[in-house]
C-alpha positions in Angstrom: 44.0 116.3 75.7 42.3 116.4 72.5 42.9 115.2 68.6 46.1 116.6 67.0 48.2 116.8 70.4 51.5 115.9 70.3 52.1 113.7 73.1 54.7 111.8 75.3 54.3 108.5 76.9 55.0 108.5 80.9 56.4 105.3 81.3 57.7 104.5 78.0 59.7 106.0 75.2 57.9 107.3 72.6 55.4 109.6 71.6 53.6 111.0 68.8 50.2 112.4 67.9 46.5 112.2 68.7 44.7 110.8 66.2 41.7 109.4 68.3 39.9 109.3 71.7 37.6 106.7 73.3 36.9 107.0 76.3 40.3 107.2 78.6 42.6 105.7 75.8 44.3 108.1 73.2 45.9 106.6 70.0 48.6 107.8 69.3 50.6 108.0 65.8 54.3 107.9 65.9 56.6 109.0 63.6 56.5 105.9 61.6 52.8 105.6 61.2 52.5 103.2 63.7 49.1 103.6 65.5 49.6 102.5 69.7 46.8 102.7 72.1 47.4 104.4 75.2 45.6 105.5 78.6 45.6 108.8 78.9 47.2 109.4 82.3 50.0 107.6 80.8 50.8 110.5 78.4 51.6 114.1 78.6 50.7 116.8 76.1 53.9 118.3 74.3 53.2 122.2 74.3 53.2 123.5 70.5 55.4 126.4 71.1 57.8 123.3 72.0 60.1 122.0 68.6 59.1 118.5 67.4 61.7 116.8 68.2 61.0 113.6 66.4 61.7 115.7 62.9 65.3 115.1 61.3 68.0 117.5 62.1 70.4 118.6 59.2 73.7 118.1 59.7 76.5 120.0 57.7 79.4 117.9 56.7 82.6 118.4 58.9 85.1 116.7 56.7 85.3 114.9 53.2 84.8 111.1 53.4 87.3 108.4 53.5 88.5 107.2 50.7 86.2 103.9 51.6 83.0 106.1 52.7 81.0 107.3 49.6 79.6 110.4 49.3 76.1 110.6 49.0 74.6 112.5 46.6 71.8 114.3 48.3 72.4 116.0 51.8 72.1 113.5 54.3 69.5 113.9 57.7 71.5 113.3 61.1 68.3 112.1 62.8 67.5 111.9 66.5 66.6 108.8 68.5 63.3 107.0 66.8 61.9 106.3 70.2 61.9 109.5 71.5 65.0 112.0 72.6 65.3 111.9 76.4 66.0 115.4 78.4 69.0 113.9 79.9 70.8 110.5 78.7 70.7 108.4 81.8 74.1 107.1 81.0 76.8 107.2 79.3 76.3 105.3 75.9 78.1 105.3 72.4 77.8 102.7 69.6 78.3 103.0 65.7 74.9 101.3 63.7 75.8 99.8 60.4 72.3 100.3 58.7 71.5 97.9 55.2 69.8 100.0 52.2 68.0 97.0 51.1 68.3 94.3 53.8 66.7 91.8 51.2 70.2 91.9 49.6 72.9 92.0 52.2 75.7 90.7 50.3 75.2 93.6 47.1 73.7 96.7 48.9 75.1 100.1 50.4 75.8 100.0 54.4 74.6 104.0 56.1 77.2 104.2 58.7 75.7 106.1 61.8 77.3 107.0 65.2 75.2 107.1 68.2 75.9 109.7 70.6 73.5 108.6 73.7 74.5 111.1 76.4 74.4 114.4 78.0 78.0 115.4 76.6 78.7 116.7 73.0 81.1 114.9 71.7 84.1 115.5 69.4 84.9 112.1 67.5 87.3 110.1 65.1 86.3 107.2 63.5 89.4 104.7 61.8 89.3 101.7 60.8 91.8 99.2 58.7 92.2 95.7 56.4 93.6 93.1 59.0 96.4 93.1 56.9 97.3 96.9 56.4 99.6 98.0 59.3 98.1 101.8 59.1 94.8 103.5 59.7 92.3 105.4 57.6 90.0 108.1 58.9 86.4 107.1 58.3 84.9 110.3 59.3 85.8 113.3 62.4 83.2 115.6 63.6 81.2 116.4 66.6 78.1 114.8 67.9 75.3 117.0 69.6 73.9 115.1 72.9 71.2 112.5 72.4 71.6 112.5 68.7 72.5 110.2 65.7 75.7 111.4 63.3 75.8 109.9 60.0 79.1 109.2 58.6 78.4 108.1 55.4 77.7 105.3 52.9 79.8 102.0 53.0 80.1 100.0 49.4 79.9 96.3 50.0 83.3 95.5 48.0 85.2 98.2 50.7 83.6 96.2 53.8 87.4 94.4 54.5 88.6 97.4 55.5 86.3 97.4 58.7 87.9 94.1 59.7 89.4 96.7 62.4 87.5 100.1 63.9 89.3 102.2 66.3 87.5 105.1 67.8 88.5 108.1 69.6 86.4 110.8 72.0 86.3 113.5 73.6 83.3 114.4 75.7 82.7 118.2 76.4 79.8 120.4 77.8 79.9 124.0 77.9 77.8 124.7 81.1 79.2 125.8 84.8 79.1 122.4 86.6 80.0 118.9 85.1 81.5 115.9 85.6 85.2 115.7 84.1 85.6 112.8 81.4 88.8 111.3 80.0 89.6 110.8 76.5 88.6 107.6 75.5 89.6 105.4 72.4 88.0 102.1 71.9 90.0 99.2 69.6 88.5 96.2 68.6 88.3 93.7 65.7 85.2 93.2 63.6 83.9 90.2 62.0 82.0 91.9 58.7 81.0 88.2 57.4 78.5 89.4 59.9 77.0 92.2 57.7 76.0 89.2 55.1 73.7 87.3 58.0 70.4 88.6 58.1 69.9 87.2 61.9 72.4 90.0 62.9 70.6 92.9 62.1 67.7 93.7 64.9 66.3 97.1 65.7 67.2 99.1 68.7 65.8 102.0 70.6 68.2 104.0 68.2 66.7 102.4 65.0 63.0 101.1 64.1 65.0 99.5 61.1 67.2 96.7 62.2 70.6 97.3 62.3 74.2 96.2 63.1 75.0 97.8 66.1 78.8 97.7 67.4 79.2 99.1 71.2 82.1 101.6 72.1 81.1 103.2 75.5 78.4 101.1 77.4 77.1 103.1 80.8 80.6 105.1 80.9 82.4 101.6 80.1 84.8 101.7 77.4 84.1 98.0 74.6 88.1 96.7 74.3 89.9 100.2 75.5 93.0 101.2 74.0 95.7 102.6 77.0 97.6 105.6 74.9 99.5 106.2 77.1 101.6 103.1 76.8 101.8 102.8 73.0 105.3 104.9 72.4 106.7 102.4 75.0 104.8 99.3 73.7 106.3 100.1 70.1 109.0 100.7 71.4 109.5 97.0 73.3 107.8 95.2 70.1 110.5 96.6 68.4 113.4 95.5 70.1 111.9 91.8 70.5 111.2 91.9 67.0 115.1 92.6 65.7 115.5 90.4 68.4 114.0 87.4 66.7 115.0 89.0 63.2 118.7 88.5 64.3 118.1 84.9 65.8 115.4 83.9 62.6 118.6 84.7 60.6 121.0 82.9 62.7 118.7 79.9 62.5 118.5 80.1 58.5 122.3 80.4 57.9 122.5 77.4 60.2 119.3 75.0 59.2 116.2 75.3 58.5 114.0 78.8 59.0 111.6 77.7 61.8 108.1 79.6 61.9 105.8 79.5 64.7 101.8 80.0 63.5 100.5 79.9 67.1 98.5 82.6 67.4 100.1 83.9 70.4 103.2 84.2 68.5 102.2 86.5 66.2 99.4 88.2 67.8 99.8 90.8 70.6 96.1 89.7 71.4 93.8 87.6 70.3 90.8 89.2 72.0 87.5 89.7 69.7 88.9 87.5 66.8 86.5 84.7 65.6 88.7 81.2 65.1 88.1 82.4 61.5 89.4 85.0 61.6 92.7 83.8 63.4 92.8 81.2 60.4 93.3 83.3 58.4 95.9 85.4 59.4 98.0 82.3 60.2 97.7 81.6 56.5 98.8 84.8 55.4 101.7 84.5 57.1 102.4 81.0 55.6 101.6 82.5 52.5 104.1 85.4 52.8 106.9 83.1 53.9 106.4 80.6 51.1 106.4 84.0 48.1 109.9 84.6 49.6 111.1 81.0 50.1 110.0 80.1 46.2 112.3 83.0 45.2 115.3 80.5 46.9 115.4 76.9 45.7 116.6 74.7 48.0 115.5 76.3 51.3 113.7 74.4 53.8 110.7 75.8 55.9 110.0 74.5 59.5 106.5 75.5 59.9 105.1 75.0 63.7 101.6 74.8 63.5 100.5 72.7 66.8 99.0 69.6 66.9 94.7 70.6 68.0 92.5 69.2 65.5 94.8 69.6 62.3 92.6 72.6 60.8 96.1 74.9 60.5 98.1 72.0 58.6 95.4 70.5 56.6 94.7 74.4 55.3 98.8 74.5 55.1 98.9 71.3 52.6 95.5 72.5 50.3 97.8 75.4 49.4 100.6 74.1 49.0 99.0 71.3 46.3 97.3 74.0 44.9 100.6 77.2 44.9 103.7 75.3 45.0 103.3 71.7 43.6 106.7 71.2 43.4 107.4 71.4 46.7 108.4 68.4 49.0 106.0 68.6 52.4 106.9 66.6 55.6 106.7 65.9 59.1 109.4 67.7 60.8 111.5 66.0 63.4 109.5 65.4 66.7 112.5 65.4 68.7 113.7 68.9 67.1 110.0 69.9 67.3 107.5 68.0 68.9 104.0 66.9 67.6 102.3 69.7 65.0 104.7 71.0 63.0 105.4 70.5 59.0 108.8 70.5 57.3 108.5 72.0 53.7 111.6 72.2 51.3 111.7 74.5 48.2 113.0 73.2 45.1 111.5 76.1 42.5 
């Protein structure tokens, strides 16, 4: 070993290069000018005919951007793992890094959105995402990621960060040698709190990143984060369907009759609940209330039977602040408790 070799470390990840030797420790230079001191039977000269695999690899785009993902105006590095790019991933690992261009100003700057492909496989990818509110998707970006490498996906604007509130992704994991193992498709759903993006504690850096990031798991050692079964959606629809005319034709039933009764537990209008924050849930029980109300003031004289449970009064209290503040002229109450029970609010529209 001698000044100017390009080493590895032995029992860490890393590496870089030589700059001095005293006695049996090396110190060694990686990529980011860091200077580490090491024994040198814990590293292993990288031969120079070998490519140094710590430089950037350029990436041609596959796709245009989503509507939400701008295009950068330079052409844009799809770098390898800062650490170090091992021979062989020793799982199977996928994640999508949500990187801050100035994290000194989280709630104003650009987001680099980055997938991490840390395995043996290449993969072919789709990444969607949606507004809690829309009831279809939008491509982010579709491509395919070498083994062991990082793909960048483009540049998220702060004022287009609601419409991560929901990232799906879908792979397909392919090798072209003689012998490997078989893997499924896999598609990961899950629900995404971006208030997070504004909180400097929730960026940290990985072994994919030396700069801290937000990282959001999708395949953790071959386990899919909140997997989506495709195979039962068509019949899932399906089923929601029905049960919803269902209720339709009773809801209407009910109005013609009395009162339109809505339930805001979130088990009533969720199919699942399952990565939400309580904020979150909040505030999808208020869009509905907010919904129902636009069509009720367009009807003076109906009455609203809102059931909102009885817990610690956060749903109604958040009910009655926008009703002082939407509709004024409309008449709130207790409903009947024997009708209803405890926790729910009678409202009746008069314009």
């Amino acid at each position: 070993m001698k000044i100017g070799d390009t080493v590895r470390f032995l029992n860490d990840i890393g590496g870089g290069k030589v700059t001095r030797i005293e006695g049996k420790t090396a110190y060694v230079v990686d990529a980011d000018g860091f200077e580490t001191p090491v024994l040198q039977t814990q590293c292993v000269v990288v031969p120079s005919a070998e490519p140094d695999k710590h430089a950037p690899k350029t990436v041609e785009p596959v796709q245009k951007p989503s509507p939400h993902i701008a295009p950068v105006a330079k052409p844009h590095t799809t770098p390898k793992f800062a650490a170090g790019v091992p021979q062989q991933a020793p799982g199977f690992n996928v994640s999508l890094l949500f990187e801050p261009q100035d994290i000194k100003r989280l709630s104003q700057t650009k987001f680099d959105l980055y997938l991490v492909n840390d395995t043996n496989y290449t993969l072919h990818y789709a990444v969607n995402s949606r507004d809690r509110l829309d009831s279809e998707w939008s491509l982010v970006a579709a491509g395919i990621a070498e083994p062991c490498t990082q793909e960048f996906l483009g540049e998220v604007m702060p004022t287009d960060l609601n419409r991560f509130e929901n990232i799906a992704v879908q792979l397909i994991a392919i090798k072209t040698v003689s012998s490997f193992e078989l893997m499924p498709p896999m598609g990961m759903e899950s629900r995404f709190d971006v208030t997070r993006l504004a909180k400097l504690h929730c960026f940290t850096p990985t072994a994919y990143s030396p700069t801290p990031v937000m990282t959001i798991p999708v395949v953790t050692n071959g386990k899919l984060i909140r997997p989506v079964d495709y195979d039962r959606l068509t019949v899932q629809a399906e089923t929601q369907t029905d049960d919803r005319n269902l209720k339709n034709r009773q809801g209407d039933k009910k109005h013609k009759d009395g009162p339109e009764v809505i339930d805001l537990h979130a088990h009533e209008l969720l199919d699942s609940t399952a990565g939400m924050q309580p904020a979150e849930i909040l505030a999808y029980q208020l869009d509905v209330f907010e919904k129902k109300m636009k069509e009720a003031s367009k009807k003076p004289g109906t009455t609203l039977i809102f059931i909102h449970g009885k817990g610690e009064g956060v749903l109604r209290k958040a009910i009655l602040d926008r009703l002082r503040h939407k509709w004024p002229h409309c008449n709130a109450q207790d409903a009947s408790f024997l009708e209803y029970g405890f926790g729910a609010t009678q409202i009746k529209v008069y314009r």
